[in-house]
N, C-alpha and C positions, 0 to 999 in steps of 0.2 A: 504494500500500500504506500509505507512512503513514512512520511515523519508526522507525527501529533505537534503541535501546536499550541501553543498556553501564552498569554498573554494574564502578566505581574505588574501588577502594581507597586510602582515604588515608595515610599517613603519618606520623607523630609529628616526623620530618626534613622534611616537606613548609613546617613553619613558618617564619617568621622572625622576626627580635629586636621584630618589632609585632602578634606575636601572631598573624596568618592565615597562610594558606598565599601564602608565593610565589609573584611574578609567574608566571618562569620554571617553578617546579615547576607552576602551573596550566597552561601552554601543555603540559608533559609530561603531564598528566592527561588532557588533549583528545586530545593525540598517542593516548597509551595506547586510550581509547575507538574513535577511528576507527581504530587496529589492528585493534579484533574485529570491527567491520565491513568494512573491505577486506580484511582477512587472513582473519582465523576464519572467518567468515561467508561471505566468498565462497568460501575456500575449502571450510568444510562442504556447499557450492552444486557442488563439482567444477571451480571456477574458480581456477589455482593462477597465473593471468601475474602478476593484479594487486603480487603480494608479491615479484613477483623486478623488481619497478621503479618508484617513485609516488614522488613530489616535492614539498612544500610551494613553491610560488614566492608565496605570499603570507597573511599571518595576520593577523586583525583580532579584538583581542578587546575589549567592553566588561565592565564589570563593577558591578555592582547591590547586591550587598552582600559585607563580605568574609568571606572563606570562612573557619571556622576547623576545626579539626581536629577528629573524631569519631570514635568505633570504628566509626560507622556510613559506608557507602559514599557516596560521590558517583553522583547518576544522570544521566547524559549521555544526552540525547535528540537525532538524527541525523537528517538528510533531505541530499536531494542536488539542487542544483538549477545552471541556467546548464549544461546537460549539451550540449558541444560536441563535436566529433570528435577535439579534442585536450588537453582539459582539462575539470574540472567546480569546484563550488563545493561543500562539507561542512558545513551550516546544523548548531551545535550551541546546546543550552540545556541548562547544569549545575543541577541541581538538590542542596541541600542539604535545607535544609527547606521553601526556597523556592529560584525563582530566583535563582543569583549572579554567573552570566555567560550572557552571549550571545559565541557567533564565530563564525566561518568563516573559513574554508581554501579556497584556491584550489592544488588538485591539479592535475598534469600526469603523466600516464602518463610512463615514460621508460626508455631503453634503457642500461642500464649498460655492456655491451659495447662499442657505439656511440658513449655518453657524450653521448646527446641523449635530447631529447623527443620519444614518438612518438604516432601516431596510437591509439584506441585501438580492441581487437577488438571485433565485434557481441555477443558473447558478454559482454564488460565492461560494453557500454553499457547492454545488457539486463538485466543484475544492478544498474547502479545507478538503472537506469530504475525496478525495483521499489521504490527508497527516496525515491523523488520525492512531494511533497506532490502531492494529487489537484489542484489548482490548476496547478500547474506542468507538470503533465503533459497535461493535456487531458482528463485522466479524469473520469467523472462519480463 
């Protein structure tokens, strides 16, 4: 399919004393973003497991220029790739006027009850299969 899309609103609080937006408040901008696509999204989809368990076990962010603050949105662009039976990868690129970060997130389904990582459903894999780049998928 291509990449999901999320559109973040900034914050006036998101700055710091050098003028861009924080590290940390950027890692919460990312977070925010792949919310409306594992949550919203899958859930507008009729898929409700993903929101009652999902785990960052690892974040890598670069960054290209710094972000400063605008009434206008930040737009996060999303793909899904490294799609294994017990984890995946959440490819983003924030877009301000241009590019100013790249990351990914290394996701793990996981069982809160339990208080582990689980496997995840066909019904998961297939919703994020749709956010895979046509390369990563095999698709033409």
């Amino acid at each position: 399919m291509g990449a999901f899309v999320a559109e973040v609103a900034l914050r006036w609080s998101d700055m710091d004393a050098f003028g861009h937006v924080n590290h940390a408040r950027t890692i919460t901008l990312l977070e925010e973003a792949r919310a409306e696509l594992l949550f919203t999204e899958a859930e507008r989809q009729g898929l409700l497991g993903m929101a009652e368990g999902m785990v960052v076990a690892r974040v890598v962010i670069d960054y290209h220029s710094p972000l400063v603050y605008t009434s206008k949105s930040l737009q996060v662009q999303m793909s899904v790739r490294e799609l294994k039976a017990a984890s995946f990868i959440v490819d983003y690129t924030a877009y301000a006027q241009e590019a100013v970060a790249t990351a990914e997130t290394l996701m793990v389904p996981y069982d809160l009850q339990a208080g582990r990582p689980r496997r995840m459903t066909e019904e998961e894999r297939d919703f994020l299969a749709e956010w895979q780049l046509d390369g990563e998928s095999g698709r033409a």
